[in-house]
N, CA and C of each residue as an Amber inpcrd file, in Angstrom:
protein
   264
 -14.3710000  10.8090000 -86.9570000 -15.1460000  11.9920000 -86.5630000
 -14.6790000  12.4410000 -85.1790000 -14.1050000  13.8950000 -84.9400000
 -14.1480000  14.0460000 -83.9720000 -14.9900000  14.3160000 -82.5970000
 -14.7860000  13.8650000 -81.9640000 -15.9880000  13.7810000 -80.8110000
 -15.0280000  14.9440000 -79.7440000 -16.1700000  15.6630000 -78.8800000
 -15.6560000  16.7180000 -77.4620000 -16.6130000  16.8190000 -76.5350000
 -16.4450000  16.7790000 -75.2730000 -17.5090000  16.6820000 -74.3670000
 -16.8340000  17.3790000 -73.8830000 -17.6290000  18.7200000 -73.4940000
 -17.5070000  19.8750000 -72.7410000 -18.3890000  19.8700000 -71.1230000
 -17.2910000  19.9950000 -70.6570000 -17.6350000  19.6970000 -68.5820000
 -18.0580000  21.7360000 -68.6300000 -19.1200000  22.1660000 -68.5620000
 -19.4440000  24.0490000 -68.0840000 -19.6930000  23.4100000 -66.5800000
 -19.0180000  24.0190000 -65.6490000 -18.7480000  23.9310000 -64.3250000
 -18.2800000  25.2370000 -63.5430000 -18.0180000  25.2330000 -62.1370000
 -17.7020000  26.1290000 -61.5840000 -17.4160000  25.5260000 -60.2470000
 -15.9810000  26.2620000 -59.9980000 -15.3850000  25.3650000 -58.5390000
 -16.4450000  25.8500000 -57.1860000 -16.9940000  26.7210000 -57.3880000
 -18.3100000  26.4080000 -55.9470000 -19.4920000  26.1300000 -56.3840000
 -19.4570000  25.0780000 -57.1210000 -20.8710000  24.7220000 -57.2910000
 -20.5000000  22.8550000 -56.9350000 -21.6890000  22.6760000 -55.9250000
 -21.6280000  21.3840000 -55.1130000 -21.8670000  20.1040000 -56.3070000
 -22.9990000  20.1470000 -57.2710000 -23.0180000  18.7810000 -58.0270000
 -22.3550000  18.8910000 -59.3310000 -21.1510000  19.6850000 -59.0950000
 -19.9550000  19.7590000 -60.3400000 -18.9560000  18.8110000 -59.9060000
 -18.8010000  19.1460000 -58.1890000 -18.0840000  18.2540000 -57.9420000
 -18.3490000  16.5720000 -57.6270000 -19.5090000  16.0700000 -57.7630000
 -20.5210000  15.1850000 -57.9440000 -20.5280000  14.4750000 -58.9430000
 -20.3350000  15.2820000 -60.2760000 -20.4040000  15.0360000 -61.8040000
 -18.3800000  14.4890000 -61.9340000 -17.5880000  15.0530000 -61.5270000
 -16.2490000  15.0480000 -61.6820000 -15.4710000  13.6040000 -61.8510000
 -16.2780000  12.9320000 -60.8060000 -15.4190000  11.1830000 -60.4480000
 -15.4280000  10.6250000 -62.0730000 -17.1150000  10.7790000 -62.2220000
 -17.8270000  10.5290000 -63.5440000 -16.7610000  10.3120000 -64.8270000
 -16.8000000  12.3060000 -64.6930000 -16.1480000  11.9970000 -66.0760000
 -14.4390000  11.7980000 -66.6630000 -14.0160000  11.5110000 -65.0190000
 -12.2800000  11.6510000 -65.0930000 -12.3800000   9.7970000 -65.5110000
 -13.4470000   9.1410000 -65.0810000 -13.3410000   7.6980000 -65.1530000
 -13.4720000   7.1800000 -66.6150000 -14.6310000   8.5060000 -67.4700000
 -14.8470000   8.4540000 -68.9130000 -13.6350000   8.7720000 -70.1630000
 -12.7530000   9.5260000 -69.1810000 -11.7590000  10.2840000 -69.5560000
 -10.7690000   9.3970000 -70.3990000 -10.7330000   8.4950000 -69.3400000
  -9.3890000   7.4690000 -69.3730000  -9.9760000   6.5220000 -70.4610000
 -11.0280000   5.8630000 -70.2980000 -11.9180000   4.8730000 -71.3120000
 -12.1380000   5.4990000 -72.5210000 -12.4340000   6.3860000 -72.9670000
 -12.6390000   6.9060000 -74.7400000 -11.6490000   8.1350000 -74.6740000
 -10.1710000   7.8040000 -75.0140000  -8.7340000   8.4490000 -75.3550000
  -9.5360000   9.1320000 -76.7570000  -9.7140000   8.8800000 -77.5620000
 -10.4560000   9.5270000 -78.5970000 -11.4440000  10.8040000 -78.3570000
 -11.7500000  10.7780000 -77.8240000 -12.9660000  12.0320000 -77.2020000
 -11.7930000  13.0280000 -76.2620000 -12.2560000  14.1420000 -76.6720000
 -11.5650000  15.2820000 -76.0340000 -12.6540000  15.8800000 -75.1620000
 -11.9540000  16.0650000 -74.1530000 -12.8750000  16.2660000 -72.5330000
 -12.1790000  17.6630000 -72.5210000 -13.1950000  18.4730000 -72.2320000
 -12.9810000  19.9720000 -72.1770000 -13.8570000  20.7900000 -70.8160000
 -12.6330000  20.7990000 -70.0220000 -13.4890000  21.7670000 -68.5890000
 -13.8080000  23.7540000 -69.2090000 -14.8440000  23.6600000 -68.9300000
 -14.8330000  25.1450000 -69.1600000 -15.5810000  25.4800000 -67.5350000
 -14.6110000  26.5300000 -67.0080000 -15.0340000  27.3070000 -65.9250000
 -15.8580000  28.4120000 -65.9090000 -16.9710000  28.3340000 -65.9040000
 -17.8090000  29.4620000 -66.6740000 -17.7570000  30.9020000 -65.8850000
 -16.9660000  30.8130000 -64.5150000 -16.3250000  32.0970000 -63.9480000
 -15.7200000  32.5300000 -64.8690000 -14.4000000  31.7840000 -65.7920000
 -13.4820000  31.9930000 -65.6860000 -13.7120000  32.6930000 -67.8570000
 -14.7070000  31.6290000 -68.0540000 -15.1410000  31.8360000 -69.5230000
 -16.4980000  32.1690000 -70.2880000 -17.0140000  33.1720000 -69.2720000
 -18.1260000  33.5050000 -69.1740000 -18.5750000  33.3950000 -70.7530000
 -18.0570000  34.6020000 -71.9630000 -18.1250000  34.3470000 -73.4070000
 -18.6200000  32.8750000 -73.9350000 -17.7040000  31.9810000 -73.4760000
 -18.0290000  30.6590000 -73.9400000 -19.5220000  30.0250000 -73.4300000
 -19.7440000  30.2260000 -72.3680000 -21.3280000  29.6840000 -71.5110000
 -22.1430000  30.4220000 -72.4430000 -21.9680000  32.0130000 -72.5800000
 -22.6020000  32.5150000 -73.2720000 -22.9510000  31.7940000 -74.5040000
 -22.1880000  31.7250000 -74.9370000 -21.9450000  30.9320000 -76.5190000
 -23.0730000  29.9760000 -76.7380000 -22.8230000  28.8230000 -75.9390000
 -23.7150000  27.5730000 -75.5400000 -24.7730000  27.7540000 -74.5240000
 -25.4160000  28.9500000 -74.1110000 -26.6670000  29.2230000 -73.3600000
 -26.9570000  28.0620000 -72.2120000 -25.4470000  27.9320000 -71.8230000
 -25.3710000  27.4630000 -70.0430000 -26.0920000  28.2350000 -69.4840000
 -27.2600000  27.6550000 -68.6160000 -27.9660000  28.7930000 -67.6430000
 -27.9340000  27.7640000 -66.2650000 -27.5610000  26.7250000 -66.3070000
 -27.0400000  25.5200000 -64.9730000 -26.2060000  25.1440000 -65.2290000
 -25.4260000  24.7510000 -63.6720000 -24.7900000  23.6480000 -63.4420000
 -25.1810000  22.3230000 -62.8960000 -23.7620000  21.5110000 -63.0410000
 -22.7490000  20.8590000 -64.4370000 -23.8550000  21.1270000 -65.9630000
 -23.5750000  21.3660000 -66.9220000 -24.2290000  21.3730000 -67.8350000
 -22.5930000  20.6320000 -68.6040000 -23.2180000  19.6090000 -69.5880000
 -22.3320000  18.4030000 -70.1910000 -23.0350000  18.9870000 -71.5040000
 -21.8810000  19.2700000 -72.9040000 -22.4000000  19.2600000 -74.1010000
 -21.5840000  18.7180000 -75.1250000 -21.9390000  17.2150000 -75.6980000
 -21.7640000  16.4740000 -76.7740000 -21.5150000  16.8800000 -77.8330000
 -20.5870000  17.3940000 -78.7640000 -20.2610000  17.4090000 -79.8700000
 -19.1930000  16.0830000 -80.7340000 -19.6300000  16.5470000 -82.3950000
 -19.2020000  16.2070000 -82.8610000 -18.9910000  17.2730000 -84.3730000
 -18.6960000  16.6660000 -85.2440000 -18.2570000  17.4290000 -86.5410000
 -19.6100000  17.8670000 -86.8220000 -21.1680000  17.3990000 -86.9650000
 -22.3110000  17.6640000 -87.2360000 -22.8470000  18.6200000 -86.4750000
 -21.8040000  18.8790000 -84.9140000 -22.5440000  20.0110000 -83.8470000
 -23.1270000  19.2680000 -82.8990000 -24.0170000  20.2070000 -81.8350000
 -23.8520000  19.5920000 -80.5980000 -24.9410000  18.4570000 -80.8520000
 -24.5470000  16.9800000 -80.1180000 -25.3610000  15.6620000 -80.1350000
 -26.3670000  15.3680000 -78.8890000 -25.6840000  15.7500000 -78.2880000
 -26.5280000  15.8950000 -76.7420000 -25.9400000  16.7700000 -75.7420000
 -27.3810000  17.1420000 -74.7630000 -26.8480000  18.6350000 -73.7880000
 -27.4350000  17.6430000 -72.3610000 -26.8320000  17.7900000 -71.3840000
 -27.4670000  17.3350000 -70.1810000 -26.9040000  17.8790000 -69.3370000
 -28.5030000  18.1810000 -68.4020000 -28.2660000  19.6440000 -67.1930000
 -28.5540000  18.5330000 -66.3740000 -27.3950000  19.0500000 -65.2200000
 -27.3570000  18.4480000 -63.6080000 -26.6120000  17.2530000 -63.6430000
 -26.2010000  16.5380000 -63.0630000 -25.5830000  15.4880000 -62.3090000
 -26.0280000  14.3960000 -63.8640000 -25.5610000  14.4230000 -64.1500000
 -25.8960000  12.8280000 -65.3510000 -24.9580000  11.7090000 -64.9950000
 -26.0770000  10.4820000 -65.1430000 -24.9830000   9.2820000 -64.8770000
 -24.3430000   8.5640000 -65.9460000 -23.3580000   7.4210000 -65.6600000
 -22.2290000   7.3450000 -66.5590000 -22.9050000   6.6720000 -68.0570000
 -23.7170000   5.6770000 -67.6470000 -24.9270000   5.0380000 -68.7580000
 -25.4710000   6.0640000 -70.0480000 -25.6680000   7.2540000 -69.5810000
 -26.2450000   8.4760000 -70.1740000 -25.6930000   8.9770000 -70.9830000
 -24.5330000   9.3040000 -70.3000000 -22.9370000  10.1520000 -70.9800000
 -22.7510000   8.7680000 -72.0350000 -22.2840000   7.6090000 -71.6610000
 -21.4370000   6.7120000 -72.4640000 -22.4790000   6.3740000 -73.9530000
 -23.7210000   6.6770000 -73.7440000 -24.6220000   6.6320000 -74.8550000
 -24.9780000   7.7150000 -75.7300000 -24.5240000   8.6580000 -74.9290000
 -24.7910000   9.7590000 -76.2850000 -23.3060000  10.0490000 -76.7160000
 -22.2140000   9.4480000 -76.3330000 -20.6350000   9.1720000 -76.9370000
 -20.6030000   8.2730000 -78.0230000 -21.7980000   7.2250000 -77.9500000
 -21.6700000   6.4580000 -79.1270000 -22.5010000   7.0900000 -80.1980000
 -23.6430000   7.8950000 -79.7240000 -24.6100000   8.3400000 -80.7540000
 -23.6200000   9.3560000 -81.5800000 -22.5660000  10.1150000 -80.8980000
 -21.9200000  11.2460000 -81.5470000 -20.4230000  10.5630000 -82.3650000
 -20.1370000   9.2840000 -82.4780000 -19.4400000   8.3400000 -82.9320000
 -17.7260000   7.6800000 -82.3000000 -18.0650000   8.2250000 -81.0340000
 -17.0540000   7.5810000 -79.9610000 -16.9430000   6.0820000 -80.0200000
């Protein structure tokens, strides 16, 4: 099953860069999961899409659709558990 965790961010927003260490460290540990930055300057359509209304906003997919959404700063415990719920 494919798994994608989408980073909606924006380079002046302070706890994006907060959220970042996070998920470059998650990055490397589940090669299987596709990590996707969306710059929501840059891809406004797409935020639209997924009704980003904060930042970092993190959204969990898999083949079934999105598994988990988490607004603000989430820690690594959080993320690495809804990676297994979505079959990472």
């Amino acid at each position: 099953m494919a798994v994608t965790l989408k980073d909606f961010y924006a380079d002046w927003c302070g706890p994006c860069k907060t959220q970042d260490p996070i998920l470059e460290e998650l990055e490397e540990e589940y090669p299987d999961v596709e990590f996707e930055k969306v710059d929501v300057d840059q891809q406004q359509d797409v935020a639209n899409e997924y009704q980003v209304r904060s930042l970092p906003t993190l959204i969990i997919e898999n083949d079934d659709g999105i598994v988990e959404r988490f607004v603000g700063v989430t820690q690594r415990d959080d993320i690495e558990s809804a990676l297994g719920e979505a079959g990472a």
